[in-house]
C-alpha positions in Angstrom: -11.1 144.6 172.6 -9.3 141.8 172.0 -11.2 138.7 170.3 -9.3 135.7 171.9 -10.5 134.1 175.1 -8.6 134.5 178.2 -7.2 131.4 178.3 -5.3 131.9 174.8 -3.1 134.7 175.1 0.2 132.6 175.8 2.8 132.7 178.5 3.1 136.6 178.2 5.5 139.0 177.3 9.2 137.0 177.9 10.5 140.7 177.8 8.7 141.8 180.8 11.1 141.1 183.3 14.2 142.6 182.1 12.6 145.4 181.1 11.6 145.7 184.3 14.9 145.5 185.7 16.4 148.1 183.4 14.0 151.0 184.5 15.1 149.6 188.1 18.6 150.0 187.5 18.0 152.9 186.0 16.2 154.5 189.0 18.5 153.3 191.3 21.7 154.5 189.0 19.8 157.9 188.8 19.4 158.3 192.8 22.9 157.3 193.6 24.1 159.8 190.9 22.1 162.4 192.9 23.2 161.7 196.1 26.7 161.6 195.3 27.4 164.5 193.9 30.3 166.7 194.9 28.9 170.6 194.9 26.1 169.5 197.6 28.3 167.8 200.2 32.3 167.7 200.2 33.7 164.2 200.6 36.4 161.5 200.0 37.9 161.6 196.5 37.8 158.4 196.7 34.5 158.2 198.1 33.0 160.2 195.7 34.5 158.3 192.6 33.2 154.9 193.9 29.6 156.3 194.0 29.9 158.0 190.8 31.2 154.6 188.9 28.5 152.7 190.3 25.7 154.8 189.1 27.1 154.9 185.8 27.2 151.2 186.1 24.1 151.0 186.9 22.8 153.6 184.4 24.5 151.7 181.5 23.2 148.5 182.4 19.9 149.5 182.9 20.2 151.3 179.6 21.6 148.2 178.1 18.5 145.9 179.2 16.0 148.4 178.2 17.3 148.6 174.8 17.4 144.8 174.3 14.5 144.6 175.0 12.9 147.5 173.0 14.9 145.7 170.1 13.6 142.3 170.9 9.9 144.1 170.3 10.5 146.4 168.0 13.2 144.3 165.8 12.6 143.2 162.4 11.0 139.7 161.8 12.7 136.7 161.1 13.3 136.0 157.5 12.0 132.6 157.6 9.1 133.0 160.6 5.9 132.4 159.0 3.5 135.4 159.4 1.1 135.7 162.5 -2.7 135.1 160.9 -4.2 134.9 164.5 -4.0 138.9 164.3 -6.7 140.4 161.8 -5.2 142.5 159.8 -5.5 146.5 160.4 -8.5 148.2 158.6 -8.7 151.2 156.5 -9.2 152.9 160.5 -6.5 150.6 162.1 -8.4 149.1 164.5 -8.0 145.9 163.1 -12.1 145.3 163.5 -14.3 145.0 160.6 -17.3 146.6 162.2 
């Protein structure tokens, strides 16, 4: 459980949203890919190719928002950013409680 007050936990996560939108372009890139594949249903060459570049379009860039923002997270910390003392620090458990 979390010791702050309700009120205190800040704006949020400013990673939420793109993160968001990667796993949606992701899903979206993945279901296009799906329904355009060739084996299932003949069609236009050219037809075909367009659906195939967008979903990997859409694929990449999903892919390339859901890393930023896994390396945003997960990144190392600023040299210079002072360290966060508002979090107690982890116990010999790791729940970061005393008790």
């Amino acid at each position: 459980m979390n010791p702050k007050p309700y009120g205190s936990h800040g704006a949020g996560d400013p990673t939420a949203v793109p993160a968001a939108l990667g796993l949606g372009l992701l899903a979206v890139g993945g279901w296009l890919l799906t329904t355009a594949r060739p084996w299932h249903k003949p069609g236009h060459p050219l037809t075909l190719g367009l659906g195939w570049t967008a979903s990997g379009a859409l694929l990449v860039c999903g892919l390339f928002l859901l890393a930023r923002c896994v390396r945003t997270v997960h990144g190392r910390p600023d040299p210079g950013a002072a360290p966060d003392t508002s979090v107690p620090a982890p116990t010999e458990a790791g729940t970061g409680t005393d008790g």
